[in-house]
C-alpha positions in Angstrom: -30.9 32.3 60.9 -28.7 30.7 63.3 -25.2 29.3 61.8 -25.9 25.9 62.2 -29.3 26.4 60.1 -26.8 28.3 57.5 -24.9 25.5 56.8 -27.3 23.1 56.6 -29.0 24.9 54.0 -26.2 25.9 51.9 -25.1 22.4 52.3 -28.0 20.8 51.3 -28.8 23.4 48.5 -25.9 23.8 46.9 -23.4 20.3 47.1 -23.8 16.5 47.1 -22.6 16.1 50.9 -24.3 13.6 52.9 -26.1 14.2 56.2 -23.0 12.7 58.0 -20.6 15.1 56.6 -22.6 18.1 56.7 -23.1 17.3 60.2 -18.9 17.1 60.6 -18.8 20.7 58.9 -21.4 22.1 61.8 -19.2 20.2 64.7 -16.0 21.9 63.2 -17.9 25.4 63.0 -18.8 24.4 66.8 -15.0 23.8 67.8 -14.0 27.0 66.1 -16.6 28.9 68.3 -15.1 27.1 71.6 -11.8 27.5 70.4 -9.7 30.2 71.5 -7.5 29.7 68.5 -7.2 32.3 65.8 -8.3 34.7 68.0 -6.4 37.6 65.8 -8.0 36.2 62.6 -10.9 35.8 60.3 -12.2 32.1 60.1 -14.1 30.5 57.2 -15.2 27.1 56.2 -15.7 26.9 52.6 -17.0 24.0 50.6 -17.1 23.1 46.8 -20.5 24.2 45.4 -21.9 21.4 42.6 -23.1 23.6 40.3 -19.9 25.1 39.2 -15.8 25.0 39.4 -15.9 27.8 42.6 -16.4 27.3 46.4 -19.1 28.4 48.6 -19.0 30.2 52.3 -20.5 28.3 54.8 -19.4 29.8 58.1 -17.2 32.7 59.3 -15.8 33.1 62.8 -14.7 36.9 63.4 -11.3 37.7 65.1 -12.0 38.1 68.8 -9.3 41.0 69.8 -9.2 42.7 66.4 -11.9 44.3 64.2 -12.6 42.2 61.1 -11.2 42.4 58.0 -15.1 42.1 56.6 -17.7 45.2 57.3 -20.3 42.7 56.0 -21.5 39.2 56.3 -19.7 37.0 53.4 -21.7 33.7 54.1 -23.7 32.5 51.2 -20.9 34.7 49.0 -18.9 32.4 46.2 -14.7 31.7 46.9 -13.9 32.2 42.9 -10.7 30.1 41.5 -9.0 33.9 40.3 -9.2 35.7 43.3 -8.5 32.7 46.2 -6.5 30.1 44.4 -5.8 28.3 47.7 -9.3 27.7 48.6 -9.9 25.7 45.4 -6.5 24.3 45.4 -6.6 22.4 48.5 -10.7 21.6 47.6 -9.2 19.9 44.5 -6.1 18.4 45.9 -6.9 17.4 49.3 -3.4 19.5 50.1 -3.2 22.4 52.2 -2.2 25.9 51.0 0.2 27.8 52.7 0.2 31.7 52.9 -1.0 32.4 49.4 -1.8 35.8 48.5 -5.8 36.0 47.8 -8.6 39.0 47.6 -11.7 38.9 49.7 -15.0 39.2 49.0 -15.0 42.8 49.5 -11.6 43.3 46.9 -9.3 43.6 50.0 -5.9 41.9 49.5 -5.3 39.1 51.9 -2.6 36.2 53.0 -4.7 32.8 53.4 -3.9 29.8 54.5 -6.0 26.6 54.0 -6.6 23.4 55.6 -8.8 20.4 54.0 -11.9 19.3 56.5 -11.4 15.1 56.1 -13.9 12.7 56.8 -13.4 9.3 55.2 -10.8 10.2 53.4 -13.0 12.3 51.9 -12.0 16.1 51.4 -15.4 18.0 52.3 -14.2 21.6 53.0 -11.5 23.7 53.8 -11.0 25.7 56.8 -9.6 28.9 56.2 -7.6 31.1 58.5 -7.3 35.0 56.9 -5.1 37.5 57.4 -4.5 41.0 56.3 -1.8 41.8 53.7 -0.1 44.6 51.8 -2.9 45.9 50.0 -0.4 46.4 46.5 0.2 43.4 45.0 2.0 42.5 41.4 -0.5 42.8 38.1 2.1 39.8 37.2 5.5 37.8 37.8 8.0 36.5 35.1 11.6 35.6 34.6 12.6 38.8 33.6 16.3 39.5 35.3 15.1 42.9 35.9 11.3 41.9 37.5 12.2 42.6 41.1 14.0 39.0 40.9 11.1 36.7 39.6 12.5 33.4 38.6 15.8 31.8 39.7 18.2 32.2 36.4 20.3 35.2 37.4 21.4 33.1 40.3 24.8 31.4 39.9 23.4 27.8 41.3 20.6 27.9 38.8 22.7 29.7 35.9 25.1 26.8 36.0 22.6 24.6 35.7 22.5 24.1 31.6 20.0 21.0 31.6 17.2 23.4 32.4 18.0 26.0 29.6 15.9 24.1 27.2 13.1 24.4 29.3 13.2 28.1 28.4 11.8 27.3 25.1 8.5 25.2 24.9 5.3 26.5 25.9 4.6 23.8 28.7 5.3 24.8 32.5 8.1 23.2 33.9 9.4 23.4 37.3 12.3 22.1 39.2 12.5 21.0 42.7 15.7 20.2 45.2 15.7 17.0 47.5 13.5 19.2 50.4 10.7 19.9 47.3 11.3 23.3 47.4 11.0 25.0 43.8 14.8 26.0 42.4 13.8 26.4 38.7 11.1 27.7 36.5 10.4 28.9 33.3 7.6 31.4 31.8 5.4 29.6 31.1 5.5 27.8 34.5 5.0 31.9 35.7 2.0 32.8 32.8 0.1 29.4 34.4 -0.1 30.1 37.5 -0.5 33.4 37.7 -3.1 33.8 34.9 -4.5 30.5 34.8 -4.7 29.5 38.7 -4.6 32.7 39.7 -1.7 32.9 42.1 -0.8 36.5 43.1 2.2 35.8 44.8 5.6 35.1 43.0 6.2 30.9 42.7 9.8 31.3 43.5 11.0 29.3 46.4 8.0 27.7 46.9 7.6 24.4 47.9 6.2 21.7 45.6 3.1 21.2 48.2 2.0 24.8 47.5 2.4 24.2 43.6 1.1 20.7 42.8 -2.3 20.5 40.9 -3.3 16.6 42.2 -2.5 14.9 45.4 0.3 13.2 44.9 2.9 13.9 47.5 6.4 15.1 47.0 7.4 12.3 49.3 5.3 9.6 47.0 7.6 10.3 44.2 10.6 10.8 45.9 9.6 6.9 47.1 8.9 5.6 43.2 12.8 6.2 43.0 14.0 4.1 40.1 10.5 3.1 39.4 9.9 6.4 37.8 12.4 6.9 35.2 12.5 10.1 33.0 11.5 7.9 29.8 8.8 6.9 31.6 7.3 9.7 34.0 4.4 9.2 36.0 1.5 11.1 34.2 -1.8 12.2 35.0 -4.7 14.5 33.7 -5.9 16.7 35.9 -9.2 18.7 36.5 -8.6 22.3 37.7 -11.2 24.5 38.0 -12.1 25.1 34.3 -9.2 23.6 32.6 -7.5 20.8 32.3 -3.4 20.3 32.1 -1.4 16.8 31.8 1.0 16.7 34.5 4.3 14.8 34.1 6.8 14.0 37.0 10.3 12.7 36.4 13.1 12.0 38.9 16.1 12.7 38.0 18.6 9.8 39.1 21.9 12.0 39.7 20.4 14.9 41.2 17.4 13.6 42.9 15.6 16.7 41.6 11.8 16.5 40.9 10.9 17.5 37.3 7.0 18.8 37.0 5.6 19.5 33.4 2.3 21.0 33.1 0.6 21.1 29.7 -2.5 23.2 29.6 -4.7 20.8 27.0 -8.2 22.0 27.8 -8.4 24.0 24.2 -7.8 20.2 22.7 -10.3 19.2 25.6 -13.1 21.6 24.8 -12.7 21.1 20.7 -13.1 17.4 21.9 -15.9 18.7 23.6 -17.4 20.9 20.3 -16.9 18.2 18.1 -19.1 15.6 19.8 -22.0 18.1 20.5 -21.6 19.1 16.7 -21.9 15.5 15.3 -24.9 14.8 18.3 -26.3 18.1 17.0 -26.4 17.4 13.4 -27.5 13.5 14.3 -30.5 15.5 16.4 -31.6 17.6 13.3 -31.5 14.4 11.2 -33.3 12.0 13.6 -35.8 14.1 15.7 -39.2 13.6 14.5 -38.1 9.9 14.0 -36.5 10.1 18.3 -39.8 11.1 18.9 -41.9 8.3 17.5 -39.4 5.7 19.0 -39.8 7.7 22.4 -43.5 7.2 22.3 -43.1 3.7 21.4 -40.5 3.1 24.2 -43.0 4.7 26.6 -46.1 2.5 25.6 -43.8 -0.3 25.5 -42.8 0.1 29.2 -46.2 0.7 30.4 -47.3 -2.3 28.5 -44.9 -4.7 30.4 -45.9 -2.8 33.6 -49.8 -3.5 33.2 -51.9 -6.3 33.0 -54.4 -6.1 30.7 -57.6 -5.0 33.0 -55.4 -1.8 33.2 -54.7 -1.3 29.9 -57.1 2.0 29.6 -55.0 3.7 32.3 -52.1 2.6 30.9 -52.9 4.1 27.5 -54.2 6.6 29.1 -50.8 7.4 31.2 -49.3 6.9 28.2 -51.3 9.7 26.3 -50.2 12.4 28.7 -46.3 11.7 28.5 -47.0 12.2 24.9 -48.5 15.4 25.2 -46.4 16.4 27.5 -43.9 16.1 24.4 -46.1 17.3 22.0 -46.5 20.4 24.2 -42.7 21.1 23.6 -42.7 20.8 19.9 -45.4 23.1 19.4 -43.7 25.4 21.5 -40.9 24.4 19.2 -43.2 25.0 16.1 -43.8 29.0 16.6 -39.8 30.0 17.4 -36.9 30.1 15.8 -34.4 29.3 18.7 -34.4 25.9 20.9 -35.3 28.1 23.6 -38.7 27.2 25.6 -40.7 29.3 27.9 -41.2 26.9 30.8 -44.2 28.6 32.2 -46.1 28.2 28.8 -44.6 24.7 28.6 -46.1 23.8 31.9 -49.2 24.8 31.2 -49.9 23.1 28.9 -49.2 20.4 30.9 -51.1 21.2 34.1 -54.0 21.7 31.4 -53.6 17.9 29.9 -53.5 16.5 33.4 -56.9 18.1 34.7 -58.5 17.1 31.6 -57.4 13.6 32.3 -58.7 13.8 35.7 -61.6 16.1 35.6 -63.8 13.8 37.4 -61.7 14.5 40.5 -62.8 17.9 40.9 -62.7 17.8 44.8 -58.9 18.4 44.5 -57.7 21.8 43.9 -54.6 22.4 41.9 -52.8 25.4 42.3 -49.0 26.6 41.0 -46.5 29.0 40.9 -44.1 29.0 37.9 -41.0 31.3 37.3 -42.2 33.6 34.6 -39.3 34.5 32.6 -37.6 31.2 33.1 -36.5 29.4 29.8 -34.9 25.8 29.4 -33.1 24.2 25.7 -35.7 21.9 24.5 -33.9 18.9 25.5 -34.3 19.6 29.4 -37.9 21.2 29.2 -39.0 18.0 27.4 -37.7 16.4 30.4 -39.4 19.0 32.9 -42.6 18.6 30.8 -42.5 14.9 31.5 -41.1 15.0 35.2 -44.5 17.4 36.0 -46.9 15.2 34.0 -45.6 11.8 36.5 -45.7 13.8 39.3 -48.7 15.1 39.4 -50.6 12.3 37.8 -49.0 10.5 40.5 -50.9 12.3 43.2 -54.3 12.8 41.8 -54.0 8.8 41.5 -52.6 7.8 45.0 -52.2 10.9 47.8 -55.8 11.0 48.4 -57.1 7.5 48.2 -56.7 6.4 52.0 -56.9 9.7 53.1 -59.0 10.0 56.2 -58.6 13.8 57.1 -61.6 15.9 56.3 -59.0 18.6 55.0 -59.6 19.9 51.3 -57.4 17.9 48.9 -54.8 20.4 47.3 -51.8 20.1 45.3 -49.2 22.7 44.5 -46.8 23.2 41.6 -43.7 25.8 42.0 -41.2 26.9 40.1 -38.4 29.3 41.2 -34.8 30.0 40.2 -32.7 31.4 42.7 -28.8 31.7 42.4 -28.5 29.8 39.0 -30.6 27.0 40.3 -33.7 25.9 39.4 -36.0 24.2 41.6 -39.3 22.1 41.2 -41.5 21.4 43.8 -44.8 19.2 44.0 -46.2 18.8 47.5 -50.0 17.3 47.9 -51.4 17.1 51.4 -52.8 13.2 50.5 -51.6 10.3 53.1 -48.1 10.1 51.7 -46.0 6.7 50.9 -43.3 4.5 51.5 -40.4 5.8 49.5 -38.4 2.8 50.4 -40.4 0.3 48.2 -42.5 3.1 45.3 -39.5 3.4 42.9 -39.5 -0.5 42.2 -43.1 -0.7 41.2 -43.9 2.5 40.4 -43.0 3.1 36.6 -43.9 7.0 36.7 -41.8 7.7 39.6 -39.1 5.4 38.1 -39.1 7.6 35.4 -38.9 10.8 37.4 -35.6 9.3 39.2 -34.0 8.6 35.7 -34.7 12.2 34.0 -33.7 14.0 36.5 -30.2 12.1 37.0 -29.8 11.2 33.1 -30.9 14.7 31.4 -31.5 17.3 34.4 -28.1 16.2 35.8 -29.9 17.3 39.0 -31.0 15.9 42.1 -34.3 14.7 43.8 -35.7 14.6 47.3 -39.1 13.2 48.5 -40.3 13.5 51.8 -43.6 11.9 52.5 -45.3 10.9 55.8 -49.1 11.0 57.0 -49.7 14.3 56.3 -48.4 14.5 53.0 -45.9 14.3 50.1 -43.2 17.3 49.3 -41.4 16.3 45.9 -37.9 18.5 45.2 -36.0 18.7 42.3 -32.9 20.9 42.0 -30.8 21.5 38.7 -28.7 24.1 37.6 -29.6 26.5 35.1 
């Protein structure tokens, strides 16, 4: 597959970029390849995958006077937050990433440094130039006196400095940087964070603040706040990092002009937050679900009601009927287990089986499928899939092959695959396709389909359709 083909496809399969800025990704891969630049080093353009807190690798030019420091081909391979901590850093910040230590793919110790790709304003990627490094490097960094001189107290500048002891002795990360932003203080914990939490394998000493901040807010922002950013009143923020979450604090210091940064790691408060809200929805669930049910089917009848006048009120019971089979089909599922765990190729089944019945006078169209066999969804999400296969295929015995004028056997086809951690549905008729433009605003069943898949599924759905058919995709993480 050629690499332009690659990153489409990861692109499009794996993260919410547009068409315009996956096409800005392929022009930068382009200018690498005419480029004469890092000619001595390995080239990558990662992006952030959707489904989870890690990057992806999208393209890799090789050095062009050295071997590589890959023996295999990495694209498709995931950049994960504990062995390159630049790569997501500068994906979450928008800030570039200078020199940090990393391991490849292939466990092979590397210096990176990383560059945001921009367009809009928008950080869509990073471009990442690699090279080799000592292939040793620390299991950790501290402020021991006697850890190879991690930390800056044993220096007399720093020593003297007695505001900063204090510092010693809370658990939050604090660091200290001079009028140029470069780091003169830290303590422990500042050292546990980011080696163990961000995963940085170099030592932080000395570093400057645009290698160590967690948002985007320049050193040269807060250096401008100036009196607008007293120490009783800091400018804070809560910040997203991979999988946690820390409140940052910034002070500057009037006398010294010296940048204060506190980090608090809160994601265990974040995450019992987190518990406690699924524990009351769960116990709310338990107490309300056969009575959910009964106001779901009465939501449903009511909606198709206002939809239909009343010569269609047959069809519209009738539509009506299979949504509630659909989740009927889940609850006897349900019924026979003891975990919320459902077996979506019974599941769907069941549901083919309910929609043939309903149109078994339309027995010129063949309907075939394909569904993951070992493939198994909380009940929640394979209601949802229940009722997103129900619309869409009732939607194409109903419509694809009414104006069709090609002799060619009506057929539909169902599949079901899971590749990667993500699932994906596909329903593709060979019927005389649609106007997508205009279907969603009077089309209740595909209306529906649009707000499962964003409001439970948390996934995302694409529908091509033109004279020779209809090809329905939904993708959603496992």
């Amino acid at each position: 597959m050629m690499y332009k083909d690659k990153i489409k496809q990861l692109c499009q399969e794996q993260t919410n970029l547009d068409e315009a800025d996956i096409e800005h990704l392929v022009q930068q891969a382009d200018e690498l390849l005419k480029n004469s630049a890092y000619a001595n080093e390995d080239v990558f353009i990662d992006v952030k995958n959707i489904f989870s807190e890690h990057a992806i690798v999208i393209f890799h030019k090789k050095p062009e006077s050295k071997l590589s420091l890959y023996e295999n081909s990495v694209v498709g391979a995931m950049a994960y937050l504990e062995n390159e901590p630049g790569v997501i850093r500068t994906l979450e910040t928008g800030a570039p990433s200078i020199g940090l230590s990393a391991r490849s793919q292939e466990g092979l110790a590397i210096h990176q440094t990383v560059f945001p790709i921009l367009r809009e304003e928008r950080v869509i990627g990073t471009l990442i130039i690699e090279r080799n490094a000592p292939q040793t490097l620390p299991d950790h960094f501290s402020l021991d006196k006697e850890d190879d001189g991690f930390g800056l107290r044993s220096t007399p500048e720093i020593s003297a400095q007695e505001q900063f002891v204090l510092f010693d002795h809370i658990d939050e990360a604090c660091l200290v940087f001079d009028q140029q932003g470069y780091l003169k203080y830290f303590n422990q914990a500042a050292a546990d964070s980011y080696r163990h939490k961000l995963g940085y394998m170099d030592s932080i000493e000395g570093m400057h603040y645009s290698n160590l901040v967690l948002d985007s807010l320049t050193f040269e922002e807060i250096q401008q706040l100036g009196p607008q950013a007293p120490q009783e009143k800091p400018h804070q923020v809560e910040v997203h990092y991979g999988t946690y979450c820390f409140l940052v604090k910034r002070y500057l210091l009037a006398e010294s002009e010296n940048v204060v940064m506190i980090c608090k790691d809160i994601t265990d408060i974040k995450e019992k937050e987190a518990q406690l809200l699924t524990h009351t929805t769960t116990i709310r669930e338990m107490n309300h679900r056969v009575k959910n049910n009964l106001q779901t089917v009465v939501s449903l009848l009511r909606l198709q009601a206002q939809q239909s006048p009343g010569a269609d009120t047959k069809k519209a019971l009738n539509d009506s009927m299979n949504r509630v089979l659909s989740i009927a089909a889940t609850h006897e599922l349900l019924s026979s287990q003891q975990d919320d765990s459902i077996q979506i190729e019974h599941l769907l089944k069941r549901v083919i089986e309910n929609v043939q019945r309903c149109f078994s006078g339309h027995r010129e169209i063949t309907l075939t499928y394909s569904l993951e066999p070992e493939l198994c969804l909380d009940s929640s999400r394979a209601t949802s899939l229940a009722l997103i296969v129900n619309e869409l295929l009732q939607n194409s015995y109903e419509h694809a092959f009414k104006d069709k004028k090609n002799p060619e056997k009506p057929q539909i086809r169902l599949q079901v695959g899971l590749k990667n951690d993500i699932i994906t549905l596909k329903v593709l008729d060979n019927g005389s396709g649609y106007n997508q433009e205009h279907t969603f605003e009077n089309h209740l069943g595909l209306l529906l389909v649009e707000r499962f898949v964003q409001g439970k599924l948390f996934g995302t759905l694409s529908i091509h359709s033109d004279h020779e058919g209809t090809a329905t995709t939904i993708r959603f993480k496992k």
